[in-house]
C-alpha positions as CSV (number, residue, x, y, z in Angstrom):
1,X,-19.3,10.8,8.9
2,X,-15.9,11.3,10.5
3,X,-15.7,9.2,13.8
4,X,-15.4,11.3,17.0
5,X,-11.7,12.5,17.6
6,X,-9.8,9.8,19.4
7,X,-6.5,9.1,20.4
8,X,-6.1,6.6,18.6
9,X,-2.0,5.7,18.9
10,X,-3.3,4.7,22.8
11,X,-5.7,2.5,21.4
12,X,-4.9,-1.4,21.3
13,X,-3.7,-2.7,17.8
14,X,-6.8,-4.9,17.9
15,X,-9.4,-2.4,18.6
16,X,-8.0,0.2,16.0
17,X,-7.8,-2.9,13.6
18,X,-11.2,-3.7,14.5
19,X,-12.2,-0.1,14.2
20,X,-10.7,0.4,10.5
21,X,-12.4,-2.7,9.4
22,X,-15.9,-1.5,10.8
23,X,-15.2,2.0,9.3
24,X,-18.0,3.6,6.9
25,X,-17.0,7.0,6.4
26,X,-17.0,6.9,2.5
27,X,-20.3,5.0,2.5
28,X,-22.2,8.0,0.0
29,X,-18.8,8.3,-2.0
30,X,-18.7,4.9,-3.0
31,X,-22.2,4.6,-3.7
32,X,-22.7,7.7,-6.1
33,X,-19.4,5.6,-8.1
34,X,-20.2,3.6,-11.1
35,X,-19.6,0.4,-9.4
36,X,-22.2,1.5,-6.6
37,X,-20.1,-0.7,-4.5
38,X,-20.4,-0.9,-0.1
39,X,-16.8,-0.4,1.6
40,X,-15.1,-3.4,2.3
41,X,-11.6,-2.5,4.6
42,X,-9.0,-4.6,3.5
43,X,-6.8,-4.3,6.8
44,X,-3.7,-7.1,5.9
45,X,-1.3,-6.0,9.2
46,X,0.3,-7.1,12.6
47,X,2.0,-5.0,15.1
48,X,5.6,-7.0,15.0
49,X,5.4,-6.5,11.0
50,X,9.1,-5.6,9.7
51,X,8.6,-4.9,6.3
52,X,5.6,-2.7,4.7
53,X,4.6,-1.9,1.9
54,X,2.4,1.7,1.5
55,X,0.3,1.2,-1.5
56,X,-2.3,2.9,-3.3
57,X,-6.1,0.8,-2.6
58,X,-7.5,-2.1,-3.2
59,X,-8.5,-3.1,-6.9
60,X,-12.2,-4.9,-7.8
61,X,-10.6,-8.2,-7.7
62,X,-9.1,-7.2,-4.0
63,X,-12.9,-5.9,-3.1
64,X,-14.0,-9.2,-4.0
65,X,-11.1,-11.4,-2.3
66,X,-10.5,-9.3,0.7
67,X,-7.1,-10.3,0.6
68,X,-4.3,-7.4,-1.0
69,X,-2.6,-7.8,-4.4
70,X,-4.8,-11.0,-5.2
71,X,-4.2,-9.9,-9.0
72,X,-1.8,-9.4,-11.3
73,X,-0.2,-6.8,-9.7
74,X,0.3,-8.5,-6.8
75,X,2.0,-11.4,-8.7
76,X,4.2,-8.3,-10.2
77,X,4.8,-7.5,-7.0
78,X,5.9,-10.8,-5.4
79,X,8.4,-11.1,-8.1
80,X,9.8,-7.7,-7.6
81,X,10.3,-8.7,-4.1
82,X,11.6,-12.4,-4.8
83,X,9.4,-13.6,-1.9
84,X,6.4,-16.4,-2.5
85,X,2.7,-16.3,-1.4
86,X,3.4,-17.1,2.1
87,X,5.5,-15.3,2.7
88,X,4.2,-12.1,1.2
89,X,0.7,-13.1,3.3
90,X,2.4,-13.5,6.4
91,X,0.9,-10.6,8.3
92,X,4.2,-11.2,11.3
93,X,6.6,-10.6,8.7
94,X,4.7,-8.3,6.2
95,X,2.2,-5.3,6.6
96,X,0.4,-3.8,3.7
97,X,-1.1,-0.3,4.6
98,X,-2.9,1.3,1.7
99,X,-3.4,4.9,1.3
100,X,-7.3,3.7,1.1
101,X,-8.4,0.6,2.6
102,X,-11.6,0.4,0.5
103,X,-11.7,0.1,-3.0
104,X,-12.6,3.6,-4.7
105,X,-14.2,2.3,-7.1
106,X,-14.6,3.5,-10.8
107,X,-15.4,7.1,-12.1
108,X,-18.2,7.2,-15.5
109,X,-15.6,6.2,-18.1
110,X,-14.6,3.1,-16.3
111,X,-11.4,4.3,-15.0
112,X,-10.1,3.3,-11.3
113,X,-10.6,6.4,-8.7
114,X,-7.8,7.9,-6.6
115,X,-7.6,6.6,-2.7
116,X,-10.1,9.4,-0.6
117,X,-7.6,10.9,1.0
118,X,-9.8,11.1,4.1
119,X,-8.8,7.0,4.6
120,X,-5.7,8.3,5.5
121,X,-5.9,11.2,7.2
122,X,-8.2,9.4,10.0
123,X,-6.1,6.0,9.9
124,X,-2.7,6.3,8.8
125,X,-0.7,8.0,11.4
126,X,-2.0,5.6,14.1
127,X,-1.5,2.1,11.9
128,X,1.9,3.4,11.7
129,X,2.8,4.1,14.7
130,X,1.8,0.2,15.7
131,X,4.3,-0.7,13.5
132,X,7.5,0.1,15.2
133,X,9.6,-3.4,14.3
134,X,9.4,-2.4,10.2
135,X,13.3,-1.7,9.5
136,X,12.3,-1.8,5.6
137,X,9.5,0.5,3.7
138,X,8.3,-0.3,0.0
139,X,6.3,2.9,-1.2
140,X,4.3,1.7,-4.1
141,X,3.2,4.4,-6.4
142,X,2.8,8.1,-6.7
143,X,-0.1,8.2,-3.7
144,X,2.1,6.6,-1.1
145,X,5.3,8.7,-2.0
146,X,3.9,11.4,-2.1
147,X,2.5,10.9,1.8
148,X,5.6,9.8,3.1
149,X,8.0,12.2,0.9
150,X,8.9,15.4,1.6
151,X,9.6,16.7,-1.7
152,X,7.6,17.1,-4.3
153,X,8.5,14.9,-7.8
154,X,7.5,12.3,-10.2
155,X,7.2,8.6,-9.3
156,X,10.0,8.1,-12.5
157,X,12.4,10.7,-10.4
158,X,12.0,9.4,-6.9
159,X,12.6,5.7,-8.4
160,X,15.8,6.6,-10.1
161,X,16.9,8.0,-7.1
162,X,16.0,5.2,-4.7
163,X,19.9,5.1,-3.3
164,X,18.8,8.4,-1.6
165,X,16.3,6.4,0.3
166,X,17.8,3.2,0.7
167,X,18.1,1.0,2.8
168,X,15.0,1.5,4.8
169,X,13.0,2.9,2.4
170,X,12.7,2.1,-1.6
171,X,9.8,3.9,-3.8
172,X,8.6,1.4,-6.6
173,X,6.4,2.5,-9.6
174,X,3.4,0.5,-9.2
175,X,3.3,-2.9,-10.5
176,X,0.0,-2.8,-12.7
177,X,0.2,-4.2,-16.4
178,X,0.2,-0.3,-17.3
179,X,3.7,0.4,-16.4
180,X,5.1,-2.6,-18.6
181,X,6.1,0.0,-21.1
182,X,7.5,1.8,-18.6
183,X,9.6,-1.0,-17.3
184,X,11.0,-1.5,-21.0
185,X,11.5,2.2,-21.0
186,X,14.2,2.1,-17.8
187,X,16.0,-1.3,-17.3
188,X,17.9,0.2,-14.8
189,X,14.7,-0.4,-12.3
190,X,15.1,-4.3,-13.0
191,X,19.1,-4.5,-13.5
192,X,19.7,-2.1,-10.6
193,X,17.4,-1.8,-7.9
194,X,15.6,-5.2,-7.6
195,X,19.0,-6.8,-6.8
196,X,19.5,-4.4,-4.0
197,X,15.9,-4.5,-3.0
198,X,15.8,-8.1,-3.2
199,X,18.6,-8.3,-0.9
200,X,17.8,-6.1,1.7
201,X,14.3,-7.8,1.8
202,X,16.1,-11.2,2.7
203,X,17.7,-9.5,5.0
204,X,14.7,-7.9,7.1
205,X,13.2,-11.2,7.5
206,X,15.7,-13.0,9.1
């Protein structure tokens, strides 16, 4: 169920944190998944933030950990960004807002689920607008560009043209194990725009 409408940019940052990690609005969803699984928010943000990074939704080993991009990914991740653990954990410096803050879970064949895109229709806008010190945005994969795009493209498009976005704002393929190939396919990403992004992240946390 939906919770009541609310304004809920008026709201305190704790209180909408508070009410994002109490939310159970995909409760049925998750359990008719294969996993079966009970939402778990992963909420990993703090007003004075001034970098974040829009991602997909928390993976099994997330679920489990409660912490973002405890994986692989996440160690992808860190590297693309040159920054250490934490760093990358500290909530002051960094936000990470999901599409989804639960993970979806998997469909019959095993196979991760997309973010519901109810998650962020009731909670994005107004996590966003708490955020009004981030100077730099990281949009991780095609769910997150495609919110905070306007036009309509491929993740492979909008990363080769990340100098039309720069510097506030650079989409990333998403770091999973699954686009190695595609990192072998277009140096450019690691010759080109980590340097720039690497730079520009040094540069929003001083």
């Amino acid at each position: 169920m939906v919770p009541a409408l609310r304004f809920f940019s008026a709201m305190s940052f704790e209180a909408l944190l508070k009410d994002i990690r109490n939310c159970r609005i995909c409760a049925d969803r998750f359990a008719a998944t294969k996993t079966a699984h009970a939402p778990r928010p992963v909420a990993w943000l703090a007003s004075g933030a001034r970098i974040l990074i829009a991602g997909q939704a928390p993976g099994a080993r997330v679920h489990a950990s409660g912490r973002p991009f405890t994986d692989t990914s996440g160690d992808r991740l860190r590297e693309w960004m040159g920054v250490d653990e934490a760093t990358f954990y500290d909530q002051s410096r960094i936000a990470i807002l999901p599409m989804a803050f639960c993970f979806p879970g998997y469909n019959a064949e095993g196979a991760d689920l997309p973010p519901p895109p109810i998650c962020a229709k009731t909670w994005r806008q107004a996590a966003l607008d708490h955020l009004p010190d981030v100077t730099l945005t990281l949009l991780v994969g095609g769910h997150a560009q495609n919110w905070h795009l306007p036009e309509k493209s491929t993740v492979t498009d909008r990363v080769r043209a990340w100098r039309d976005h720069a510097p506030g704002l650079y989409p990333l393929p998403h770091p999973s194990w699954r686009n190695t190939a595609w990192l072998k396919k277009n140096p450019w990403f690691a010759d080109e725009l980590l340097p720039d992004l690497r730079a520009r992240i040094r540069e929003a946390l001083e």
